[in-house]
N, CA and C atoms of all chains as a GROMACS GRO file, in nm:
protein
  582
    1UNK      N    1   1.799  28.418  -1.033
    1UNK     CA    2   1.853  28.346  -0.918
    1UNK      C    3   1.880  28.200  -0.953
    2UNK      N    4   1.764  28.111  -1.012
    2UNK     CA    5   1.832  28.017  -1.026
    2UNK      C    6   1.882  27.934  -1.128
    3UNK      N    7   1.961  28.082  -1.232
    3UNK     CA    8   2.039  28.054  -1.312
    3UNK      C    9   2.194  28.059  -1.286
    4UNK      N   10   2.200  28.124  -1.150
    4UNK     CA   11   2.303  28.140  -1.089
    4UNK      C   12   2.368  27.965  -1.028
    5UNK      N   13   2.284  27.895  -0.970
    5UNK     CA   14   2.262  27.774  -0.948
    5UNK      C   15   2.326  27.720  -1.008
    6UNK      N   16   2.253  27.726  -1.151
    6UNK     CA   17   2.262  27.610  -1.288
    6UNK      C   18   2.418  27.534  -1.274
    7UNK      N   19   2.462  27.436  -1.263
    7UNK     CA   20   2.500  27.355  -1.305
    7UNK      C   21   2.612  27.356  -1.170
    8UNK      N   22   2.604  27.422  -1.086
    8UNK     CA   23   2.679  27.372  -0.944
    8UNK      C   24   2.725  27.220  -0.925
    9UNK      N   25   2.600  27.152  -0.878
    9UNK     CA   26   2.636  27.059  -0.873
    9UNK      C   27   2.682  26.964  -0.979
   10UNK      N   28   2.646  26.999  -1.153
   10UNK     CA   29   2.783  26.928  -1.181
   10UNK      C   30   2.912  26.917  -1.107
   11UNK      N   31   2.943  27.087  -1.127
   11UNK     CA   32   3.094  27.116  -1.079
   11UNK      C   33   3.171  27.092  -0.986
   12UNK      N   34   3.042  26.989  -0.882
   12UNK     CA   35   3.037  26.958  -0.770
   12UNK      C   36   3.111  26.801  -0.810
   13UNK      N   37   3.038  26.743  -0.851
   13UNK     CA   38   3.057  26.636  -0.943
   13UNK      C   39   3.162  26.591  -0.996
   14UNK      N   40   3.191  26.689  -1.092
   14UNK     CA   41   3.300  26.722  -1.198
   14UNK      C   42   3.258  26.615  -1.297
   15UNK      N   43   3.098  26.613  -1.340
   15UNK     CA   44   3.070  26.565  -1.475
   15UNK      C   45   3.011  26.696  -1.564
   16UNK      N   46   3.043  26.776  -1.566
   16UNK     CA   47   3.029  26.834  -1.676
   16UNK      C   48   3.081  26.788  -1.776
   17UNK      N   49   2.997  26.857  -1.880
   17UNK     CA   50   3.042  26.769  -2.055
   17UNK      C   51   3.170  26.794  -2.074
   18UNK      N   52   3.261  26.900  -2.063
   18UNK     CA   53   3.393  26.906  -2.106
   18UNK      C   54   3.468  26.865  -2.014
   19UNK      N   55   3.431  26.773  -1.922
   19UNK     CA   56   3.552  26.696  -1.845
   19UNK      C   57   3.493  26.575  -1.810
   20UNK      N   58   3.412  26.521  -1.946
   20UNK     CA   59   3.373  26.348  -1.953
   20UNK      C   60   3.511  26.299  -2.028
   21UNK      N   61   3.614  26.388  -1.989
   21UNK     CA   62   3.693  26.252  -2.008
   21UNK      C   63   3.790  26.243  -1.940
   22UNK      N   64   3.785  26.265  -1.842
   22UNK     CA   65   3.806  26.136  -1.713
   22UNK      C   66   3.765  26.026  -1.672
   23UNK      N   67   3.806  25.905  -1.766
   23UNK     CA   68   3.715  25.824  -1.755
   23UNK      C   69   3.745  25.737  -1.618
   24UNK      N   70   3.852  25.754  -1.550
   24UNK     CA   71   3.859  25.659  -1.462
   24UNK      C   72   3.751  25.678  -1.376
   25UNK      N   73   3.638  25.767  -1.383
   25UNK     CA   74   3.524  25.789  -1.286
   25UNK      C   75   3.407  25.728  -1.395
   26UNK      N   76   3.442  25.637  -1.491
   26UNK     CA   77   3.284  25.687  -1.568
   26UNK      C   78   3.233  25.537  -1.495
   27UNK      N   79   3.316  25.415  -1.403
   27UNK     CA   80   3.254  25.330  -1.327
   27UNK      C   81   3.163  25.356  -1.170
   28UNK      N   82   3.231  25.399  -1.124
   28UNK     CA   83   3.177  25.466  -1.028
   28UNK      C   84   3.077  25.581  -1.010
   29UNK      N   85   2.976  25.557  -0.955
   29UNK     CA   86   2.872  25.635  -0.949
   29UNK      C   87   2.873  25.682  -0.785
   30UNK      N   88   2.870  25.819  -0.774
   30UNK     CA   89   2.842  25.842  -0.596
   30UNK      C   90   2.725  25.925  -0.570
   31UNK      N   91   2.719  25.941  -0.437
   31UNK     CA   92   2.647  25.980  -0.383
   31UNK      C   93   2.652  26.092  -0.295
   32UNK      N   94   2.632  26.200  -0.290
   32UNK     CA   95   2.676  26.327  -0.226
   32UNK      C   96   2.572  26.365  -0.117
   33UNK      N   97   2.574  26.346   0.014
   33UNK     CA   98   2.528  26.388   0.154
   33UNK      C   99   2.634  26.537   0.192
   34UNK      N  100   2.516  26.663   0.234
   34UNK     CA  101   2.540  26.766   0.238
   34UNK      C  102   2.500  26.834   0.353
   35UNK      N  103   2.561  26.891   0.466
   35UNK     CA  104   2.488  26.966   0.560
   35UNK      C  105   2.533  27.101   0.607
   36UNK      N  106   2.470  27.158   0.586
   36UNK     CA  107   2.491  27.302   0.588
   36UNK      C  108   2.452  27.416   0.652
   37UNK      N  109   2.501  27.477   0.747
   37UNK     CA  110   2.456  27.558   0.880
   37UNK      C  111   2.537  27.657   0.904
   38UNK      N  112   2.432  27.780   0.904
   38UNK     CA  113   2.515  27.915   0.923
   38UNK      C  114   2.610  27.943   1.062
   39UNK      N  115   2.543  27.841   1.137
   39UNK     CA  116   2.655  27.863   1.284
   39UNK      C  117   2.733  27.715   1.282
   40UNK      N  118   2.801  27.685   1.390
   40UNK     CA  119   2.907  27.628   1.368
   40UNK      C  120   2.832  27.479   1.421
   41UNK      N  121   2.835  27.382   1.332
   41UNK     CA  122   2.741  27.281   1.279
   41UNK      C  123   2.772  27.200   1.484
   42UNK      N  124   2.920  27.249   1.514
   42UNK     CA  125   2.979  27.127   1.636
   42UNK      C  126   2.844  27.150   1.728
   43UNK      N  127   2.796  27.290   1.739
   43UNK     CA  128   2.724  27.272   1.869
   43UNK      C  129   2.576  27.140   1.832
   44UNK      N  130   2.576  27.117   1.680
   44UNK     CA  131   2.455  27.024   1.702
   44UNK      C  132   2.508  26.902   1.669
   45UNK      N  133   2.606  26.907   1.635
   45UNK     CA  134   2.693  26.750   1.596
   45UNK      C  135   2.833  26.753   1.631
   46UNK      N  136   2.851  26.661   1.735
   46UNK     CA  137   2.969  26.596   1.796
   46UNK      C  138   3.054  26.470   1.709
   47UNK      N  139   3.189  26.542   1.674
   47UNK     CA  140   3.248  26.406   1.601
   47UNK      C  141   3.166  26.272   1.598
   48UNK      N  142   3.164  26.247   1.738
   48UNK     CA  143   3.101  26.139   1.745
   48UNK      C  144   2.950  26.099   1.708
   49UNK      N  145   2.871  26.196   1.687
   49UNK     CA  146   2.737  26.185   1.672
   49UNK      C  147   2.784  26.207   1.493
   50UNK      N  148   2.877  26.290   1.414
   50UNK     CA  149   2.930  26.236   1.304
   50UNK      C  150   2.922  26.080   1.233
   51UNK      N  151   3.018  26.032   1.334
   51UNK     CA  152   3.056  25.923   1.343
   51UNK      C  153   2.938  25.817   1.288
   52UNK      N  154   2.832  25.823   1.396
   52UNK     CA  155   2.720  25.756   1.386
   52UNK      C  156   2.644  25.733   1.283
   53UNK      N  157   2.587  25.900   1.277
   53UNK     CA  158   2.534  25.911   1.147
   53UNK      C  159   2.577  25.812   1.050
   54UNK      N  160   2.705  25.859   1.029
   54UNK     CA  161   2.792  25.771   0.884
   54UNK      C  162   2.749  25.666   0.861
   55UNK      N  163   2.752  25.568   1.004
   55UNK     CA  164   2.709  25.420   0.970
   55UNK      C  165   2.591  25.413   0.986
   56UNK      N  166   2.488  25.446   1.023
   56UNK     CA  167   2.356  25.467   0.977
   56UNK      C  168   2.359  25.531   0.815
   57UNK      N  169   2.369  25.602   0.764
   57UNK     CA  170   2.341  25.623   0.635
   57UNK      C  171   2.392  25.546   0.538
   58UNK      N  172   2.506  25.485   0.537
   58UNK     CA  173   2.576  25.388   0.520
   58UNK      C  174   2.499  25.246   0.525
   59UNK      N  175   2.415  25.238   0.656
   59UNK     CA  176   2.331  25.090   0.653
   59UNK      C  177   2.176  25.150   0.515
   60UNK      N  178   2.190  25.276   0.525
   60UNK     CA  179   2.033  25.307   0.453
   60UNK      C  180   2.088  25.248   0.334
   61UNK      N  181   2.224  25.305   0.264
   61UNK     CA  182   2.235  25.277   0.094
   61UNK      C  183   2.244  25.176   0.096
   62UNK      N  184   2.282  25.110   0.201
   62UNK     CA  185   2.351  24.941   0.135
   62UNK      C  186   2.171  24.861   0.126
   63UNK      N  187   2.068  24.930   0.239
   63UNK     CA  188   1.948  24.871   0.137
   63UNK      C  189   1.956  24.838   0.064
   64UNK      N  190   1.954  24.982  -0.027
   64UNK     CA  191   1.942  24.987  -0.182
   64UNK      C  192   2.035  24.960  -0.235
   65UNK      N  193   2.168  24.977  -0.238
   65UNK     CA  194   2.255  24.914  -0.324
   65UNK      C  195   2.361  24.870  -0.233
   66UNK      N  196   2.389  24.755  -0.273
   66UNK     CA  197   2.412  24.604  -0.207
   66UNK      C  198   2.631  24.666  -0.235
   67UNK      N  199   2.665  24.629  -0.134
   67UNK     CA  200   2.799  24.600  -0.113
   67UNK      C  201   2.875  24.724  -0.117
   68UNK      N  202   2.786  24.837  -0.043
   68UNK     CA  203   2.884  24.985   0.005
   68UNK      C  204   2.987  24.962   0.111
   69UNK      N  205   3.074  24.961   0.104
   69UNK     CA  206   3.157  24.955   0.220
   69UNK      C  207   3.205  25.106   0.318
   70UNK      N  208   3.187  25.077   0.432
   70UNK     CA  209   3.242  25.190   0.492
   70UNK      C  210   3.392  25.268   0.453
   71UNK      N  211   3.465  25.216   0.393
   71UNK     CA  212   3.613  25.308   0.347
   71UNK      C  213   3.535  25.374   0.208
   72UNK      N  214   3.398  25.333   0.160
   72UNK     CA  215   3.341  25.431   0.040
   72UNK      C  216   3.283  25.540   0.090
   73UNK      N  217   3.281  25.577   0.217
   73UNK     CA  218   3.226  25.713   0.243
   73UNK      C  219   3.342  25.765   0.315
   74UNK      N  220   3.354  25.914   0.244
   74UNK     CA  221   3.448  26.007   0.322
   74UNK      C  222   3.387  26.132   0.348
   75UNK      N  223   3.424  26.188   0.460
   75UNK     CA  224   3.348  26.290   0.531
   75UNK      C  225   3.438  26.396   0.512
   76UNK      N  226   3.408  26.533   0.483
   76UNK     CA  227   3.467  26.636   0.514
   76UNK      C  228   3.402  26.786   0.580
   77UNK      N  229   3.464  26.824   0.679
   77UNK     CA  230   3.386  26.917   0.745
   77UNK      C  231   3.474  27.049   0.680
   78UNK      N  232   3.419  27.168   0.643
   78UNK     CA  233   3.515  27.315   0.611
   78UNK      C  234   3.372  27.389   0.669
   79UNK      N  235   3.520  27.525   0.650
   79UNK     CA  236   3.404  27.653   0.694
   79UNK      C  237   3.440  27.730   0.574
   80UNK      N  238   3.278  27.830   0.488
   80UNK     CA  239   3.316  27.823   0.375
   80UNK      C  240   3.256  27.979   0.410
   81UNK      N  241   3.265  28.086   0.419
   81UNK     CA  242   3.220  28.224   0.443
   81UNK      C  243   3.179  28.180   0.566
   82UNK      N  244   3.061  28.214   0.621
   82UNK     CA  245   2.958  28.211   0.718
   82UNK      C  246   2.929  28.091   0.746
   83UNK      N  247   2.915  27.990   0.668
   83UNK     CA  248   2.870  27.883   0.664
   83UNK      C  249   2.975  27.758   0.691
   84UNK      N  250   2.912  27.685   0.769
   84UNK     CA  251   2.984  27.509   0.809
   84UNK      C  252   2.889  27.460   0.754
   85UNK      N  253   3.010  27.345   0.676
   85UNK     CA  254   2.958  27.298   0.568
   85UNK      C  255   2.983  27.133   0.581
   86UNK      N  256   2.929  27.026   0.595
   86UNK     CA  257   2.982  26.923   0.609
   86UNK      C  258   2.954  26.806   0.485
   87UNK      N  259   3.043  26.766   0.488
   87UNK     CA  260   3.028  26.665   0.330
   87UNK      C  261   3.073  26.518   0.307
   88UNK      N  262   2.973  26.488   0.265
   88UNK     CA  263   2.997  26.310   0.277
   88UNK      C  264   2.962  26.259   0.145
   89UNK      N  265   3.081  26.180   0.081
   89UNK     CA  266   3.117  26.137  -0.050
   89UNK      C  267   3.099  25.986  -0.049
   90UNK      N  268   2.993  25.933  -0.111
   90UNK     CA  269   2.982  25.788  -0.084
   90UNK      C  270   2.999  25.735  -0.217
   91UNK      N  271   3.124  25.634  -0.246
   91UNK     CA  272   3.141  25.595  -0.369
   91UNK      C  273   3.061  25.419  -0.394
   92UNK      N  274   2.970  25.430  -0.497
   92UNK     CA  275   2.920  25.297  -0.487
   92UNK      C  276   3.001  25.240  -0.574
   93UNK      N  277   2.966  25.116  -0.548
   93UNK     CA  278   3.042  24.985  -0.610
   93UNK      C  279   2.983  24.975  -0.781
   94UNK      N  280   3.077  24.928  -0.828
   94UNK     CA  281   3.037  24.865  -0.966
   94UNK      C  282   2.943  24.864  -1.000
   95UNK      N  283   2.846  24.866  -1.105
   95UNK     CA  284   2.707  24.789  -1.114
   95UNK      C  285   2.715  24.681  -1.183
   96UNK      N  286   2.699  24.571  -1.146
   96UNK     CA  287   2.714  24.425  -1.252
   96UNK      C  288   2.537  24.402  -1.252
   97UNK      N  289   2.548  24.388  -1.377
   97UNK     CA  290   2.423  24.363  -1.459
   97UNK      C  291   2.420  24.224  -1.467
   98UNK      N  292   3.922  27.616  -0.853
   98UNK     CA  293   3.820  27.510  -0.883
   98UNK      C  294   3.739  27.560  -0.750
   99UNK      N  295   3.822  27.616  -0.645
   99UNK     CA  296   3.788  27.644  -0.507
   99UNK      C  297   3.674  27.771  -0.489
  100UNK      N  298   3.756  27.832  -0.573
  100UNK     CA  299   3.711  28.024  -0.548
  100UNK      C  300   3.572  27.974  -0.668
  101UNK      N  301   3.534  27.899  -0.770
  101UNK     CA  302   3.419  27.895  -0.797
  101UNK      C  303   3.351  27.851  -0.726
  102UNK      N  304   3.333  27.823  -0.590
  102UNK     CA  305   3.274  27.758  -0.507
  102UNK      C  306   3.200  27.876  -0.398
  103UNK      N  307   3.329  27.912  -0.382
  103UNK     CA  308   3.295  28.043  -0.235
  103UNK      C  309   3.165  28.123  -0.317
  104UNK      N  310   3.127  28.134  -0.198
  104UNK     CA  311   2.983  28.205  -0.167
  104UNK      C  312   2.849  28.158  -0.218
  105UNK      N  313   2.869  28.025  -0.295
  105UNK     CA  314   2.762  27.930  -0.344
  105UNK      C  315   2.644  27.942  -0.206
  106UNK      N  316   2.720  27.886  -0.123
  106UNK     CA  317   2.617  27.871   0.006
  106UNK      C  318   2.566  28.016   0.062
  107UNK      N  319   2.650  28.065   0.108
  107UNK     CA  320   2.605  28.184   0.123
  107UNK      C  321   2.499  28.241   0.015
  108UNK      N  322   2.462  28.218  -0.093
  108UNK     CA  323   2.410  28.229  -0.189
  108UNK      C  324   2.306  28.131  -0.176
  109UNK      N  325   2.270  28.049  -0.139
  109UNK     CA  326   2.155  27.967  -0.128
  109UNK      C  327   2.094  27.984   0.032
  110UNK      N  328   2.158  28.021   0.117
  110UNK     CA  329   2.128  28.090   0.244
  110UNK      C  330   2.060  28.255   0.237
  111UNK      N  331   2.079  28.315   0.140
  111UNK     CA  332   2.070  28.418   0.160
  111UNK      C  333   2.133  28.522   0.231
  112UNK      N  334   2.223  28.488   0.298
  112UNK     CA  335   2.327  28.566   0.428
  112UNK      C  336   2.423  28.695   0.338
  113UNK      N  337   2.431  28.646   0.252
  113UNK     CA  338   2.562  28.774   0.196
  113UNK      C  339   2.521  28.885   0.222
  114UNK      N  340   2.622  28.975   0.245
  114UNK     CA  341   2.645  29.071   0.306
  114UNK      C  342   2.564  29.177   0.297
  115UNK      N  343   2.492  29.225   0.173
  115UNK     CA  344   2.448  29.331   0.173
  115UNK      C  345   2.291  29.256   0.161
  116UNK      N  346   2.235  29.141   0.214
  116UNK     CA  347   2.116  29.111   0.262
  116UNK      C  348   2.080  29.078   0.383
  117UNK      N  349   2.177  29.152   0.449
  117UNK     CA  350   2.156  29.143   0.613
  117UNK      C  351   2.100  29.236   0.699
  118UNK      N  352   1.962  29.278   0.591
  118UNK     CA  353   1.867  29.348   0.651
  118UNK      C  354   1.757  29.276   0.669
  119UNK      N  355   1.732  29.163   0.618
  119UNK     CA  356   1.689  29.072   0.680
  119UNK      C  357   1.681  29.016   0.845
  120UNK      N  358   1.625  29.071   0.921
  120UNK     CA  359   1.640  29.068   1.004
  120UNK      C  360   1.526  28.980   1.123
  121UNK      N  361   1.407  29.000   1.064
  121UNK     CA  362   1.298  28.882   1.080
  121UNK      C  363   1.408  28.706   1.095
  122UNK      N  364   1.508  28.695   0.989
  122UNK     CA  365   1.554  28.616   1.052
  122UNK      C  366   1.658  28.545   1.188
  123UNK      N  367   1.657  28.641   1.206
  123UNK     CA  368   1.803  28.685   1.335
  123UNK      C  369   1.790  28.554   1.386
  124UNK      N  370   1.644  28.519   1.460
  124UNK     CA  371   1.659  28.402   1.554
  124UNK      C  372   1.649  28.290   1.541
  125UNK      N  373   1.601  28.245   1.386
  125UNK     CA  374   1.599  28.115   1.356
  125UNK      C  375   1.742  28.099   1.298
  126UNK      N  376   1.761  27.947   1.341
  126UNK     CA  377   1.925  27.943   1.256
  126UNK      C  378   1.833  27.786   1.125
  127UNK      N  379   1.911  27.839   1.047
  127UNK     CA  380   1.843  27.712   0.935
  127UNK      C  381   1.957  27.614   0.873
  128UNK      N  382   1.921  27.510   0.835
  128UNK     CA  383   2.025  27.397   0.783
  128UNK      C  384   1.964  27.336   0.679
  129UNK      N  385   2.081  27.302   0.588
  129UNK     CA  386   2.015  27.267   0.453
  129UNK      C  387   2.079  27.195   0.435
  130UNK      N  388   2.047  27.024   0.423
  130UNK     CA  389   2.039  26.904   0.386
  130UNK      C  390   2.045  26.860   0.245
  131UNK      N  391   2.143  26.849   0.162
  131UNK     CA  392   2.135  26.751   0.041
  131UNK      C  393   2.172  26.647  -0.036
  132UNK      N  394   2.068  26.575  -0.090
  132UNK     CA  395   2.144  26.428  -0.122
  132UNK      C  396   2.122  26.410  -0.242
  133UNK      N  397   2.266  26.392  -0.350
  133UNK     CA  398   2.229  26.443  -0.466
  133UNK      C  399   2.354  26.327  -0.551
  134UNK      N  400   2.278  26.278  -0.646
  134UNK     CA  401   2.317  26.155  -0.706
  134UNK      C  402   2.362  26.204  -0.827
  135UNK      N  403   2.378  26.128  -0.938
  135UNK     CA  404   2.386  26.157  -1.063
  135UNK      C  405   2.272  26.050  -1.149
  136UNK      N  406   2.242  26.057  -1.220
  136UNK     CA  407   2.150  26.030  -1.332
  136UNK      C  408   2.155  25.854  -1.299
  137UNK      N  409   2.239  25.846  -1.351
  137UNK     CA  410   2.350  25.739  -1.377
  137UNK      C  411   2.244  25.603  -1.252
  138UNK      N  412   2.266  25.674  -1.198
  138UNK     CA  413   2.179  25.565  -1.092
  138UNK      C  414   2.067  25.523  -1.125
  139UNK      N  415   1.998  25.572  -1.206
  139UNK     CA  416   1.858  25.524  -1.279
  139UNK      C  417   1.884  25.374  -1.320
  140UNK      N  418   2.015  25.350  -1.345
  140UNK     CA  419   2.025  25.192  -1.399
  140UNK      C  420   2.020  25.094  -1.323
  141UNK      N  421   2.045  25.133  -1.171
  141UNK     CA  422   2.057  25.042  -1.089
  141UNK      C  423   1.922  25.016  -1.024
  142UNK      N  424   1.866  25.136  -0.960
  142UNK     CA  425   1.735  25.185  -0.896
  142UNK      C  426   1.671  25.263  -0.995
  143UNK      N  427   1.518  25.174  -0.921
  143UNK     CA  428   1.430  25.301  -0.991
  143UNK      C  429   1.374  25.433  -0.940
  144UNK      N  430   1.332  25.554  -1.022
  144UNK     CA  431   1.349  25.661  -0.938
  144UNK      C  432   1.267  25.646  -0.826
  145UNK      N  433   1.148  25.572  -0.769
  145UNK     CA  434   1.109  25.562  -0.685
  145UNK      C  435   1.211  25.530  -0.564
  146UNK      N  436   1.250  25.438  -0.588
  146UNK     CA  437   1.388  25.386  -0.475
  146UNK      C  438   1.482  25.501  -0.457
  147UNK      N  439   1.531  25.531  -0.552
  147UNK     CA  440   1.592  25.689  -0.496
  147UNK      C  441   1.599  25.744  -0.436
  148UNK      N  442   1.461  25.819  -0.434
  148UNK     CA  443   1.370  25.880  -0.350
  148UNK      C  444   1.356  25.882  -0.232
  149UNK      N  445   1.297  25.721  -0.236
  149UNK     CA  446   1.308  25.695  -0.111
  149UNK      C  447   1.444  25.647  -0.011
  150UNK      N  448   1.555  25.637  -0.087
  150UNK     CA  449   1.667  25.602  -0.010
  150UNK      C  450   1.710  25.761   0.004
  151UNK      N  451   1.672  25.863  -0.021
  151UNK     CA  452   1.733  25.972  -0.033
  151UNK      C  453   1.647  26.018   0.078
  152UNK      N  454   1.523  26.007   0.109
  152UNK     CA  455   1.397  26.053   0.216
  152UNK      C  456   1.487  25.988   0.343
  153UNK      N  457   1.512  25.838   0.361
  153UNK     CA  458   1.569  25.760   0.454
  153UNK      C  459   1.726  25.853   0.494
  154UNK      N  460   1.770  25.882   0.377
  154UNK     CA  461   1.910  25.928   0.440
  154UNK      C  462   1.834  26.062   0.522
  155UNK      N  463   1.782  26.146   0.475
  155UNK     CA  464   1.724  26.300   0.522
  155UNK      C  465   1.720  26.227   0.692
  156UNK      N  466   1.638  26.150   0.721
  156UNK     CA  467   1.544  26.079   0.836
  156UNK      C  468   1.703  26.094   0.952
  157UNK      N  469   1.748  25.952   0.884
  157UNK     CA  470   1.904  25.989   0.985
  157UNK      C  471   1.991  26.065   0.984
  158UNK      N  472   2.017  26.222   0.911
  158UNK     CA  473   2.044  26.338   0.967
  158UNK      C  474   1.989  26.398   1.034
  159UNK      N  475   1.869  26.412   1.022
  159UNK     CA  476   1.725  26.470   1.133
  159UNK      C  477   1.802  26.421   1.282
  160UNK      N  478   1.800  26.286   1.298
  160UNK     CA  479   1.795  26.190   1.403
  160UNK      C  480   1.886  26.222   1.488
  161UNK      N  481   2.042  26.294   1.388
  161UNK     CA  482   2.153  26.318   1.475
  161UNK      C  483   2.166  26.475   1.478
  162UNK      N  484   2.114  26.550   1.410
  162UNK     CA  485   2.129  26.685   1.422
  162UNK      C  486   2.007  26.724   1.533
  163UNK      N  487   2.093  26.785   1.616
  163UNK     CA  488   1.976  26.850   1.772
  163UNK      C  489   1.936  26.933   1.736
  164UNK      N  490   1.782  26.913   1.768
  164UNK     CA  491   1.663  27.024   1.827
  164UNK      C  492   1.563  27.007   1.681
  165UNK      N  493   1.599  26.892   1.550
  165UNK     CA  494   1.488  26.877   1.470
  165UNK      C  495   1.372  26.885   1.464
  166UNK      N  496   1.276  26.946   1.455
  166UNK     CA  497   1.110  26.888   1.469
  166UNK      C  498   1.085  26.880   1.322
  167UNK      N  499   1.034  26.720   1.289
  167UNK     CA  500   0.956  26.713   1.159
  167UNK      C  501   0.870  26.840   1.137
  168UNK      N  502   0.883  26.942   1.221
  168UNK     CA  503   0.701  27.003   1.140
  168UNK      C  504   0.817  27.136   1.095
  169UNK      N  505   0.965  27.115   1.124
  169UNK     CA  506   1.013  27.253   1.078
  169UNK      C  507   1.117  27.195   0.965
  170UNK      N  508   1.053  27.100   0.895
  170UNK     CA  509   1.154  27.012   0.773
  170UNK      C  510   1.023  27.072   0.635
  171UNK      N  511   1.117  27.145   0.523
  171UNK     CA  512   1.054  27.136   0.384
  171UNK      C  513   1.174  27.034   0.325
  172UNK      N  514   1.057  26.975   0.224
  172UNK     CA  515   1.190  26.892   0.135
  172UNK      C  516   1.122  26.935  -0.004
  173UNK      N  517   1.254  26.964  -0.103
  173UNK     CA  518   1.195  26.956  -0.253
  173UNK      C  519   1.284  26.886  -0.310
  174UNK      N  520   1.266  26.853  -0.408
  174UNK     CA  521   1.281  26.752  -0.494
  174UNK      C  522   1.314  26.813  -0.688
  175UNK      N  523   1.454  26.810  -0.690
  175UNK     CA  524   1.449  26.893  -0.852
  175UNK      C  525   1.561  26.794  -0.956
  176UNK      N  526   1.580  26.846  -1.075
  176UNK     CA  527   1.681  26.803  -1.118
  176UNK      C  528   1.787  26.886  -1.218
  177UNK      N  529   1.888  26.885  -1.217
  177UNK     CA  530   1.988  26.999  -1.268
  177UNK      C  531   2.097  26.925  -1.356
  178UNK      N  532   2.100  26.952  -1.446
  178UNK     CA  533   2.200  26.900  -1.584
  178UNK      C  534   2.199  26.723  -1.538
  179UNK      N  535   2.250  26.651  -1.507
  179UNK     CA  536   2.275  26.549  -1.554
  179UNK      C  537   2.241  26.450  -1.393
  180UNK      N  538   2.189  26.570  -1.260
  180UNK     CA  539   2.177  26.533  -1.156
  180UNK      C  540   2.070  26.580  -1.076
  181UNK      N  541   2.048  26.434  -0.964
  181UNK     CA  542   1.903  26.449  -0.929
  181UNK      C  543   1.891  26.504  -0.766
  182UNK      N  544   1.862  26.613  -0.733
  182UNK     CA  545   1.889  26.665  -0.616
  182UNK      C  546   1.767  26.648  -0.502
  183UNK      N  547   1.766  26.592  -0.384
  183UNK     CA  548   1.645  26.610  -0.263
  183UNK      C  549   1.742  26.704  -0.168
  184UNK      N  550   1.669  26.817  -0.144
  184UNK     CA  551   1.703  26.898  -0.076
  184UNK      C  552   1.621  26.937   0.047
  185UNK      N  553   1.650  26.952   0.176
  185UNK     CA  554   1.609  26.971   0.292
  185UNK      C  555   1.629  27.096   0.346
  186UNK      N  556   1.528  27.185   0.356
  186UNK     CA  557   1.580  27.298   0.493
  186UNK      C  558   1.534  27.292   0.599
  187UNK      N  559   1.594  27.335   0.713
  187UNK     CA  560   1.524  27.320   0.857
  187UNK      C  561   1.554  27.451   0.886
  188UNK      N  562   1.453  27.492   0.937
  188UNK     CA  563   1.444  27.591   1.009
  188UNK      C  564   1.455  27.546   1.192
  189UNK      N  565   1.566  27.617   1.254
  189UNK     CA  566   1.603  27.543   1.375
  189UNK      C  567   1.572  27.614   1.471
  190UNK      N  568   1.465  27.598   1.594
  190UNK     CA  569   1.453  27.657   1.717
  190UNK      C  570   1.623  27.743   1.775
  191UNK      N  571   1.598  27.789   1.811
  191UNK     CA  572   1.688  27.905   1.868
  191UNK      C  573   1.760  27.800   1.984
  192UNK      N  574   1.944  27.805   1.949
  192UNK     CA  575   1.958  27.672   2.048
  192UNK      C  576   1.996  27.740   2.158
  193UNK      N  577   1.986  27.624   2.218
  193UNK     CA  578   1.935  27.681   2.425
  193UNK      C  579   2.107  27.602   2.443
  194UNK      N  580   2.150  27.689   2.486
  194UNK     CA  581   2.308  27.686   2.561
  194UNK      C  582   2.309  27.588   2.702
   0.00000   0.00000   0.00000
């Protein structure tokens, strides 16, 4: 079973070793928020309660790493078999050392 | 890139088709939460901070997804090729219409 797993979320990613060379991603580092529910996610989340979330999780990273901007997170909702699937792509900023 | 995707979830749900004799689960509906970085972030934060910015994000999906109870949240904590995964399931009270 959870060799079946193995390496998803690279592919998720798209850093697997044979496609490190794309480098226009090798600055950017993100962050992948995932929610996932066998019935249809709307009855417990309203666009707008979406919405919210975003900038709340959004205020959590910028804690930790300083100068996320809200146009760095993009949300996508699909239905993928059985499952609603919702997905939030947060691209962080640079790291200057 | 797509069709390697389909039935991942369904596959970490357990739902596919010919395990729907499972039936003990009929009435719980469950949701699975993940926040999953790449390595790469070790340079910025340390894995403690991670962690905990990854616990904080879990907190404000809880907050906006209805009918949460902390006592029906597992979280584990793993890591897979080149990425560091906190993963959440909830097991969700039966929602009231």
């Amino acid at each position: 079973m959870m060799t079946k797993k193995k390496g998803f979320w690279s592919s998720l990613f798209g850093t697997d070793d044979n496609n490190s060379g794309g480098s226009a991603n090798l600055a950017t580092e993100r962050l992948k928020v995932i929610v996932a529910s066998e019935n249809r996610l709307n009855n417990r989340l309203t666009v707008d309660r979406i919405e919210k979330m975003k900038r709340e999780i959004l205020e959590v990273v910028n804690k930790y790493v300083n100068g996320v901007q809200i146009d760095d997170v993009n949300i996508n909702h699909r239905s993928e078999d059985s499952l609603d699937v919702l997905e939030m792509n947060i691209n962080l900023p640079e790291h200057k050392k």
